[in-house]
N, C-alpha and C positions, 0 to 999 in steps of 0.2 A: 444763406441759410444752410444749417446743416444739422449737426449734432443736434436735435432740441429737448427740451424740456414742455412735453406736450400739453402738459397742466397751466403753466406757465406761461409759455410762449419763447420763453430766455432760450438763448443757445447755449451748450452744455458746454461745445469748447470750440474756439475756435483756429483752426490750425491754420500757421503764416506756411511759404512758399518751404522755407528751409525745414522748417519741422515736418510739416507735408513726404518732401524726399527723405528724411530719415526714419520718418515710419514707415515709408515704402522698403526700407533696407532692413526692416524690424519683420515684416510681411515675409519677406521673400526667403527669410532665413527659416523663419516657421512653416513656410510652405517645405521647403526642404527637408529640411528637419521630420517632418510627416510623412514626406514621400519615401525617404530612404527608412525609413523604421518599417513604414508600410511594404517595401520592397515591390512596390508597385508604383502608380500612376503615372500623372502626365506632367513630365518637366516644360515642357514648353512651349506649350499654351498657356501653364499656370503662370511664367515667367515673363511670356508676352504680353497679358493683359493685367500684371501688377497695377503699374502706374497709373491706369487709368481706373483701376480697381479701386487703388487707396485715394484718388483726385475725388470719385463719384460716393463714396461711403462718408469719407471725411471731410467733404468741402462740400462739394454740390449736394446731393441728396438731405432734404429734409426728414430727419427718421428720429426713432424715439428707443436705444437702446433699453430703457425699463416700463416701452410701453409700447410691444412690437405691434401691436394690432390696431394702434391707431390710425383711426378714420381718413386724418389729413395730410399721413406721412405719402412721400413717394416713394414708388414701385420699382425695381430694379428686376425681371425675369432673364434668368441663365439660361438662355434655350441651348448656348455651348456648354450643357453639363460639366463633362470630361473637365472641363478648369474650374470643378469646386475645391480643391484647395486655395485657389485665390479667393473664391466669397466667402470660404470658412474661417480665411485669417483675416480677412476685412472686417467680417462679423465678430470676432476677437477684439480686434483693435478697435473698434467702437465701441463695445462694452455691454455686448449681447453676453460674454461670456469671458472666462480666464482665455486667453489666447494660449496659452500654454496645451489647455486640451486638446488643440491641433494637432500635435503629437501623436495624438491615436488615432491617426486618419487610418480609414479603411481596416481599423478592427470589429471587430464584431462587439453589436451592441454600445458602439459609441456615440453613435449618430453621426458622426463624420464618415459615410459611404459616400463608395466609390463614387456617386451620382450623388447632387442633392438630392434631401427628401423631408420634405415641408412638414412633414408630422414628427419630425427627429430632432429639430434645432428651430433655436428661435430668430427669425430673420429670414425666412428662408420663403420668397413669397409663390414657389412654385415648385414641384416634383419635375427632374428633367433630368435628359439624358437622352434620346433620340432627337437627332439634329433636326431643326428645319420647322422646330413646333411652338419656340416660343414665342416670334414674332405677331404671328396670330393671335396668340395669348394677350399680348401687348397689346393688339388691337382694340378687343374687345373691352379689355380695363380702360382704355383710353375712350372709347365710346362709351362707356358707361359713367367716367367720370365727366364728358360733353353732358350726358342724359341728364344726369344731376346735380350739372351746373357747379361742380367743384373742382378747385385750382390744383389737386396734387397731379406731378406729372412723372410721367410710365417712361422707363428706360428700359431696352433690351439689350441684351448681349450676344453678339451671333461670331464666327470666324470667319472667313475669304471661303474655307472650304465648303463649310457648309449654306453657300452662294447657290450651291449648287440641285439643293433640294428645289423641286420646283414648289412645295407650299410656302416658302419664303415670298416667290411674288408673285400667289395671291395676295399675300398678307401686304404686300406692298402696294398693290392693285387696289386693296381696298384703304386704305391709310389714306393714302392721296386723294381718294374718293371722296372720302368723309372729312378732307382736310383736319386732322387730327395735330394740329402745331401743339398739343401737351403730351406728344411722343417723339422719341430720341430711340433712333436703330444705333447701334455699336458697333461697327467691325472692326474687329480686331485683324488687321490685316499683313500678316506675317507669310506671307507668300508659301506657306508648306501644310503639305497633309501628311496621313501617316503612308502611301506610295508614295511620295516624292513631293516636286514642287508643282501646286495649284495649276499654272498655267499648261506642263506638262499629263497630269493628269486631266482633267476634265478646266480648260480656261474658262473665266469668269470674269476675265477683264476685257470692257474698260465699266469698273463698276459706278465710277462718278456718273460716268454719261447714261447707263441705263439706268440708275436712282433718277436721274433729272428727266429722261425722259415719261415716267410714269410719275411727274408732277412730283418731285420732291428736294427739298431745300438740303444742299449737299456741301459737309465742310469736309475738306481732306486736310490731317497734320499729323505732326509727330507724336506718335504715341510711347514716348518715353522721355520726353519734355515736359515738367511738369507746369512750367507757366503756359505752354503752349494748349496742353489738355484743361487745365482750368479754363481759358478765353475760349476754347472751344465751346464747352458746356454754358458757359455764361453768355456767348453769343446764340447759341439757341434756344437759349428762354428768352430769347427780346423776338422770334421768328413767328409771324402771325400766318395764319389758312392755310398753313401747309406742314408737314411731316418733316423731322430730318434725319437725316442720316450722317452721323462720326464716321469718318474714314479714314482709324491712326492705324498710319505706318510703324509697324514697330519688328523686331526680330523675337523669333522664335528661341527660346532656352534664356531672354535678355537676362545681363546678367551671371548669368554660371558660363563658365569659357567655353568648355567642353560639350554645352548644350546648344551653346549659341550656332545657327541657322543648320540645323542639323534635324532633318528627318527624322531617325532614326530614334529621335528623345520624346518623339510623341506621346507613348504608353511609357517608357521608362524610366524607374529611378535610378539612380549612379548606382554606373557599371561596376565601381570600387567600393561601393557601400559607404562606409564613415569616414575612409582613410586612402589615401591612395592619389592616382594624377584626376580620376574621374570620379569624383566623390564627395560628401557629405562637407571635407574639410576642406576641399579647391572651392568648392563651390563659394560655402560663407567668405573665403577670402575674398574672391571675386566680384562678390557684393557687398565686399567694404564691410563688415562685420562682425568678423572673426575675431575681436578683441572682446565681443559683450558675449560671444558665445565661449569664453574657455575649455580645456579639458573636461574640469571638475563640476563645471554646469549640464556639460552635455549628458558625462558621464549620468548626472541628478536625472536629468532627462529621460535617457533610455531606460536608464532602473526602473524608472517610475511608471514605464511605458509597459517594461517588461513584468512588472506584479500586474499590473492592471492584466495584462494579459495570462499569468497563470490564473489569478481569479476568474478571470473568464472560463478558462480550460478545464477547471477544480469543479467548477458548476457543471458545465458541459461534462464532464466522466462523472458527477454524482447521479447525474439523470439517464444515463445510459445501461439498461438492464445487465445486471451482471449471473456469471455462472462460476464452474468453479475453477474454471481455467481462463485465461486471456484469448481470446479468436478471433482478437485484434488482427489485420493486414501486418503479415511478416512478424509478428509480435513471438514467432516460434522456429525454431532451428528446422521445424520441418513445416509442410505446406505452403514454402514459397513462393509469391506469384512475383510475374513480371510486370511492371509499371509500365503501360505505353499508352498515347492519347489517342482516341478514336480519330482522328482528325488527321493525323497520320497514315492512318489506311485509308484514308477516302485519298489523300494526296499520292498514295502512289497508285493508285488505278487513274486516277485522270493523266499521271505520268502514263498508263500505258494507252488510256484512251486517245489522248492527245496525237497518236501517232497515225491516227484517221481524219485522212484530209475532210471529210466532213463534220469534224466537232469543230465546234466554237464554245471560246469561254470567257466570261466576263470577272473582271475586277470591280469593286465597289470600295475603296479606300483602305479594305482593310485582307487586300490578298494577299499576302504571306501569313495573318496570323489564321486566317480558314485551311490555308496550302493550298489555295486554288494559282497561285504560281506557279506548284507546283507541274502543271500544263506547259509550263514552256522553259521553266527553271537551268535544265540541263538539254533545252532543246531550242537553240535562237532563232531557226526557220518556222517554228511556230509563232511567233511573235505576233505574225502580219494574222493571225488569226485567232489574237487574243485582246480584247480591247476593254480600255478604260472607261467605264461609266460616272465614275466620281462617288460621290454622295448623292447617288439618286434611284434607287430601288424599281419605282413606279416606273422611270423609263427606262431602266433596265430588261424589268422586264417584257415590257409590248416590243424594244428593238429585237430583244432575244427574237420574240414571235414573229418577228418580221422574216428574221434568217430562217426558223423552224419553216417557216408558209414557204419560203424556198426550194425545203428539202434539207438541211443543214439540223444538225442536234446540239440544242445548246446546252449548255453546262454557267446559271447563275449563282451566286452565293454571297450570303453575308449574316453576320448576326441572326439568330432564329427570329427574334422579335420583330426585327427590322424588315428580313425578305420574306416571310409568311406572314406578316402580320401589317405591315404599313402597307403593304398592295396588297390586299387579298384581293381586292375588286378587281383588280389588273391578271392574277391568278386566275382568278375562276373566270370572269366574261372571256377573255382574250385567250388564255392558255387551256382551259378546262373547256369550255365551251367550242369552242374551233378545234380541240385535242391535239394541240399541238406539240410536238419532242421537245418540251424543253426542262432539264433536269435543275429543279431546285437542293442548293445545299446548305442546309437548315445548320451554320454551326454554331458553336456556344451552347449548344441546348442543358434546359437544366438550372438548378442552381451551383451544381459544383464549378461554374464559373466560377465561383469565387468573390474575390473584391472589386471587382466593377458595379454590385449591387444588382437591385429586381431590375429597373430600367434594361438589364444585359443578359437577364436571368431568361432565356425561353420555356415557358414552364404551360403553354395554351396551343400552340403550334400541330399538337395529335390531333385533336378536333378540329381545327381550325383548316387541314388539309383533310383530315380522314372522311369526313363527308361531302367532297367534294365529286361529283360526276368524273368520271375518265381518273383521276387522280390516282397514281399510286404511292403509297408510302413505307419506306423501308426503317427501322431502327438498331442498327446494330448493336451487339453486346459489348466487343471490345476492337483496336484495331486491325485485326486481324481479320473479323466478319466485316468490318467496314468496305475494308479493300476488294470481297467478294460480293457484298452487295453494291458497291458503285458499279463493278463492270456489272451484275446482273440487272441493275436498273437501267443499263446503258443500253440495253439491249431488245427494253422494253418499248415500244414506242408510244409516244402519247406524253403528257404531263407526267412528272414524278417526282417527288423530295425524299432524301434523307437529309434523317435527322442524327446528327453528332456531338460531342461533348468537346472539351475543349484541353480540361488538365490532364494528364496522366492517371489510368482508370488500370485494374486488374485486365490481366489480359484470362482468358477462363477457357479460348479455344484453342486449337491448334492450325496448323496448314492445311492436314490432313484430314481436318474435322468436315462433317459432311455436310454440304450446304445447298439446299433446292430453294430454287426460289418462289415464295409464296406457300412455302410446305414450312412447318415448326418442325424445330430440334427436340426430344427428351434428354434431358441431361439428368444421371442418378448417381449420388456418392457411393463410391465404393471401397472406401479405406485410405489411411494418412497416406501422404505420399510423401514425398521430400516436393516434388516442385505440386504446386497446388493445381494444374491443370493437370496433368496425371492423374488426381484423384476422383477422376470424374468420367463416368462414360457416357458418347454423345451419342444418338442414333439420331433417324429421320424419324419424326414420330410415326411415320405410314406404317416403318417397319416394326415398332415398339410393340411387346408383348407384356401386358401387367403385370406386375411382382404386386398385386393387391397392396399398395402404397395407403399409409392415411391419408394424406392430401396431396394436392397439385396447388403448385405457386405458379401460377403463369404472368411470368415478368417479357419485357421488353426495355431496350437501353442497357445501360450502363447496371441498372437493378438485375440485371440475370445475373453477373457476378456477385453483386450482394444475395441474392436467392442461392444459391451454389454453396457460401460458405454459412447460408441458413439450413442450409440440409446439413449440414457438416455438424453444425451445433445440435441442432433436433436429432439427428442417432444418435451423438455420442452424451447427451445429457438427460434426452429423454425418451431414446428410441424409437423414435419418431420416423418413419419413413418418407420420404418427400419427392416427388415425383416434380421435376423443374419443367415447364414447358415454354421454351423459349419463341416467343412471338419474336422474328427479324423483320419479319414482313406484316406489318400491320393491315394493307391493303392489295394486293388482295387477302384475307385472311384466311386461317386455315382453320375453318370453322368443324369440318370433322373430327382432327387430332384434340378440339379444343373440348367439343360433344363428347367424345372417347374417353377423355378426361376427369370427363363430370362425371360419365354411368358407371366409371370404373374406381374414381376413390371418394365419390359425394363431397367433398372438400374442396375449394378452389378459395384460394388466395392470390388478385392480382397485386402487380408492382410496376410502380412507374416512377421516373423522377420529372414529373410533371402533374397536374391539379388532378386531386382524385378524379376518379372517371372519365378522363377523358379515354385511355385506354381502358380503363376498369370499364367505363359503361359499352364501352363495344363489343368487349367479350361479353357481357350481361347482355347484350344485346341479344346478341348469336347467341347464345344460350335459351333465350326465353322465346326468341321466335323457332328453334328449331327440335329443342327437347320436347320427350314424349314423356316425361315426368314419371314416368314409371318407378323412379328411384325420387328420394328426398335430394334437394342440396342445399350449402351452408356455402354461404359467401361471404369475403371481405375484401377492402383494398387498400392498400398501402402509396402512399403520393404528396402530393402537397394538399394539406387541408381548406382550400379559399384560401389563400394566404400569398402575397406577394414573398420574395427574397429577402434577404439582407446581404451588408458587406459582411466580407469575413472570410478565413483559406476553406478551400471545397471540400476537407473533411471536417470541419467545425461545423460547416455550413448541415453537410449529412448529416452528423449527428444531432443538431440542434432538430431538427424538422422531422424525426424520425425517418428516414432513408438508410439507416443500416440494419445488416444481419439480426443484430442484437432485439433490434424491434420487430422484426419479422418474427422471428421466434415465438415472441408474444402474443402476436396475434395468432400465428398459427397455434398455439397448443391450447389457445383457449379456444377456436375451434372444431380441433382435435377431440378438445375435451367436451363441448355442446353433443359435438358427436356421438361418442360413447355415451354420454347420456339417455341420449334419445336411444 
């Protein structure tokens, strides 16, 4: 069974062994083809779990391309996200869709993000992208379909790496329990993560013998064989009272030469782009395809790739409030700012923190792209007191607390979503609760992540640490505050996160700029300058005397640059005064400077690149519990509106969702304008 006709019963098409492997080499070039246009994603994992990709879509899996929601079809869950390229050209080449649209992976508004996302494409029977989730999922559709006494059967797809999560086995724990024989685990078992190779980082073998031991029916083969992958799948549907689990061997990048068993192609598209030894055009060669992809087809390709995306970008600037000049970043010979990631300054303070024999600092699969490496990077004697946790957050952090309850300050990190948010419980009982030293680094925050989609977007993480007991939490502006808030949280003792971005953001401050920890900065425009952080004077707000301003924007993040060049716009278009109060330090907060604020321009405008109010309502908070109302105020806030992320590059992403200058403006003068009203 496979392809069907769910009306019917007829199978739609049935693919022999050899046609089988040639749509695998049809697959592999579209996945490509996607990745390098998107200049993003993951070569090789998408590469490694082709074959068994196209075996379980077009052979095994009983599914109904013109009738996705049918009742009787079976279930495939991607809990290894990160290889939705392979399920987007699988779902292509079954006839969910033109497989040609793959091409616009990870544009904006394609539905092809970075992460699958079940409400974007049809086929898609699960929202994912945090490892370690979907086997559970699995579970339970597999118990649901025992409940109901119905034959369709649940496939999951998981990596070697993310082995390592421990809700994998519960999920395993319970499978075997409930003898679930109409479920099939997947691993894709390519020996590498994005640190290095599996067993180096956090080992997870012998995985045969630990499936077997928790009662489960266990094939190991090759997963780039495609007779061998079909007899697999077909000998586990004859497999009664027990669960099984696929364990195909296969390589990582399989396929493209230059990807093949190489780390380092984890997140990467070719490093040559179209052309080149490591590229678009070695690639298809190497997967035997290069003849059905010509010049003049690709050329068709990109074109078509590239209008689809100026239409995108034509909508995006018709919806972005205009004035009479461009106040576009850099878009002028004068107010230049410098582009640097916030992530960046937090890495070179753990470089100096690092040189205290009492920090410890953990890896979680993805440290060079947080630069928590950067702890030992240019320092090999710190080695011994930097360790690998793998893909596992949860026991990340309780070991952290084990070292903290020592006397040792630790330093964890990874994804916002993933280390504030998959352990909070671990967080607050163990870390917050016992107030232990251990410093979380919140990075990726935001959506200006980019094309890895909301699955990677931290946009919940203020609230979710800020009201936490003992907790403290820092949000720096640009890298430069980064680097001064890591040592000054360093210093603090007790729980603590900063939160950070990940692309290249305006830099607003200087070295020189004054920085107290737990006290706000005023920042007020003071005329064009040639470099854009010149154009601005920073005080400590303690010290700050009112120039009777209309309003105060009080931003935190990455949005105090965007508030900086909203003061820029508001003088010079509607002279507008704008008082910036930069929150670094959200916890403890500086609730004075914030009060000073209100009595002195009645106007408050927060900003966040995070879900309205979770900063907004803090400051509301502190506001309403500490003003003596003696004066009126007018408030508003600027943030994500309930709304999850999309794929798409991190100033598309701004501008779509309202996070720049240009919408700030707006709200502020309408406001302004309430104001003078009254």
């Amino acid at each position: 069974m496979s392809l069907m006709n769910s009306k019917t019963g007829e199978v739609r098409k049935e693919y022999s062994l050899q046609e089988l492997i040639e749509k695998t080499k049809e697959m592999r070039a579209w996945a490509m083809i996607g990745i390098t246009l998107a200049k993003s994603g993951h070569t090789g994992g998408t590469m490694s779990i082709m074959d068994i990709t196209s075996a379980l879509y077009l052979k095994i899996m009983s599914h109904d391309p013109e009738n996705p929601e049918w009742d009787g079809r079976d279930r495939a869950f991607w809990s290894t996200g990160h290889k939705a390229p392979a399920l987007y050209v699988a779902l292509g080449a079954s006839g969910y869709y033109d497989i040609e649209g793959t091409a616009k992976l990870r544009k904006l508004w394609s539905g092809f993000e970075g992460h699958p996302n079940r409400f974007k494409l049809p086929g898609i029977e699960i929202s994912s992208g945090s490892l370690g989730q979907g086997l559970g999922i699995a579970v339970g559709c597999a118990m649901n379909a025992k409940l109901e006494k119905k034959d369709y059967r649940i496939y999951c797809i998981m990596g070697d790496g993310e082995q390592q999560e421990g809700s994998v086995w519960e999920a395993v724990m319970s499978a075997a329990h409930y003898k679930l024989d109409n479920l099939v685990a997947i691993v894709d078992r390519n020996k590498l993560q994005i640190d290095g190779k599996v067993a180096d980082v956090m080992n997870v073998e012998p995985l045969e013998d630990k499936y077997r031991s928790f009662g489960w029916n266990v094939i190991i083969t090759d997963g780039h064989d495609m007779q061998n992958i079909v007899d697999a799948f077909e000998k586990a549907k004859t497999v009664k009272g027990e669960p099984t689990v696929i364990i195909f061997n296969t390589v990582k990048g399989k396929c493209v030469s230059f990807a093949e068993n190489v780390a380092g192609y984890h997140g990467v598209p070719p490093k040559h782009g179209r052309c080149g030894d490591e590229s678009l055009e070695t690639a298809l060669k190497t997967i035997g395809i290069a003849d059905k992809f010509p010049k003049e087809r690709l050329d068709q390709i990109f074109s078509s790739v590239d209008e689809y995306h100026k239409k995108v970008l034509k909508k995006i600037e018709a919806a972005l409030p205009k004035f009479k000049k461009n106040y576009w970043w850099n878009a002028d010979a004068m107010m230049k700012a410098e582009m640097d990631p916030t992530r960046f300054g937090f890495g070179k303070a753990l470089q100096v923190l690092g040189g205290d024999t009492k920090m410890i600092a953990y890896g979680s699969d993805i440290t060079s792209s947080i630069k928590m490496d950067d702890f030992y990077k240019d320092h090999p004697e710190r080695k011994n007191r930097f360790f690998s946790m793998g893909i596992a957050e949860q026991n990340m952090t309780v070991v952290a607390a084990g070292f903290a309850k020592e006397g040792k300050t630790c330093f964890i990190g990874s994804y916002g979503v993933f280390v504030t948010g998959r352990n909070w419980d671990q967080i607050r009982t163990t870390l917050c609760y016992n107030n232990l030293d251990v410093k979380i680094a919140s990075a990726h925050a935001g959506i200006s992540v980019g094309a890895d989609g909301a699955t990677h977007q931290a946009l919940e993480e203020i609230a979710l640490m800020a009201y936490l007991p003992n907790m403290t939490l820092v949000s720096p502006c640009d890298s430069i505050e980064a680097e001064k808030a890591t040592l000054a949280m360093a210093r603090v003792k007790g729980p603590s996160c900063i939160r950070y971005a990940r692309e290249a953001t305006p830099v607003g401050t200087k070295s020189d700029t004054p920085y107290k920890f737990g006290f706000a900065n005023v920042i007020r425009f003071r005329g064009v300058k040639e470099k854009f952080a010149d154009a601005f004077e920073i005080k400590l707000a303690e010290k700050y005397k009112s120039e009777k301003e209309h309003l105060t924007i009080i931003a935190t993040g990455t949005l105090v640059t965007e508030a900086m060049r909203a003061a820029w716009i508001l003088k010079e278009q509607f002279r507008i005064e704008a008082r910036i109060l930069n929150i670094h330090t959200i916890k403890p907060l500086d609730v004075k400077s914030i009060l000073k604020a209100v009595d002195e321009t009645g106007v408050i405008l927060t900003a966040e690149e995070h879900q309205t109010g979770g900063f907004g309502n803090i400051v509301a908070g502190a506001i309403a519990r500490n003003k003596k109302f003696k004066t009126p105020i007018l408030m508003d806030m600027i943030g994500m509106n309930d709304k999850f992320g999309d794929s798409g590059a991190p100033w598309e992403l701004m501008k779509t969702f309202g996070l720049t200058a240009e919408y700030f403006v707006g709200k502020a003068k309408k406001l302004v304008d309430a104001k003078k009203k009254k």
